[in-house]
N, C-alpha and C positions, 0 to 999 in steps of 0.2 A: 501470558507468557509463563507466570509461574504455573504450579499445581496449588486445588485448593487443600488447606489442612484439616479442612471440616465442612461439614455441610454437603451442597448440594450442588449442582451450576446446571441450568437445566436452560439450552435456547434451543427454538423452535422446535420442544418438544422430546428434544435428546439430550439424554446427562449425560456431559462431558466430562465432568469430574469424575466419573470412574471409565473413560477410553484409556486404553494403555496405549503405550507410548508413541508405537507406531501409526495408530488412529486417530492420536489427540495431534501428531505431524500433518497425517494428510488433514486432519480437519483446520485446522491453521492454513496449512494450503491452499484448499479450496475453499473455503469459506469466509476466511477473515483476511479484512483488508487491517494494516498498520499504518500510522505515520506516527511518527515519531520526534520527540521535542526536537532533537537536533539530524534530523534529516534523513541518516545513515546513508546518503549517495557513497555509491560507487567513482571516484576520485578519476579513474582513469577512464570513464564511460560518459559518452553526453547524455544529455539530458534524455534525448531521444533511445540510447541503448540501456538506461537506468530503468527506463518504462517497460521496455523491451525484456529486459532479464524478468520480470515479474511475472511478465504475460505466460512464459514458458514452463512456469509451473501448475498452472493449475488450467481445469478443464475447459471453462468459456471463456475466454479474454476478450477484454474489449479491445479495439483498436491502437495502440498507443498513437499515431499521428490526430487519431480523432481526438482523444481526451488530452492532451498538448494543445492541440488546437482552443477547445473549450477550456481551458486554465489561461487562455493567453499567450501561449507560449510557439506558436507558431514560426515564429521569426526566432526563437532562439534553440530550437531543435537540436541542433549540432554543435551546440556548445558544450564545455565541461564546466563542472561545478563550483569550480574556479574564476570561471568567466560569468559565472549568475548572482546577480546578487542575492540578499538576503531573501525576501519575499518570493523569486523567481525559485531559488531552491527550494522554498515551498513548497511552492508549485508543482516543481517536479515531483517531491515526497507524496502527494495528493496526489497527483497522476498518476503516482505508479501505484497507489496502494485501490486507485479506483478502477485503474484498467484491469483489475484481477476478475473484477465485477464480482466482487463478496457480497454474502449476504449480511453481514458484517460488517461496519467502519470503526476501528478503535483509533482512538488520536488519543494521543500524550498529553496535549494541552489543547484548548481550544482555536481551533483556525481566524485569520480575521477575514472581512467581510469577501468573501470570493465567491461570485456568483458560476453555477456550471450548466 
């Protein structure tokens, strides 16, 4: 998220530490999946439309009803974030940062055991 202040940052072969601004967006874009310690759901979106906003940005997306489904979350599709509990929110944060299908996974802290 930040810029580095020195150095290098070089993945798959391209230094991103010197993209400017508009390159280092779309490379976050399409490339990097987030999740995030505390979730950043969309409050007024289910779980299912949280996925969904993700998917609309970037170039291949995966499925979001597939990758809901494989996190478990099949049955709770159309809920809001408020209706999920702790874990289940998770969930969603993972689905949505995998249905971008980055090349890429950064997580905030590490996830517990969730098989995909």
């Amino acid at each position: 998220m930040d810029r580095a202040t020195s150095g290098k940052i070089t993945i798959d072969h391209k230094d991103i530490s010197s993209l400017k601004e508009k390159e280092l967006i779309r490379y976050r874009r399409e490339d990097i999946g987030f999740i995030f310690q505390f979730y950043n759901l969309v409050q007024n979106l289910t779980a299912k439309e949280n996925v969904e906003l993700a998917t609309q940005i970037c170039k291949k997306p995966l499925n979001p009803v597939t990758i809901l489904k494989k996190v478990g979350l099949e049955h709770r599709m159309n809920n809001f974030p408020s209706q999920l509990s702790g874990g289940e929110q998770q969930r969603v944060a993972i689905a949505r940062a995998i249905a971008k299908n980055p090349k890429l996974l950064l997580c905030d802290e590490p996830t517990r055991s969730i098989r995909l």
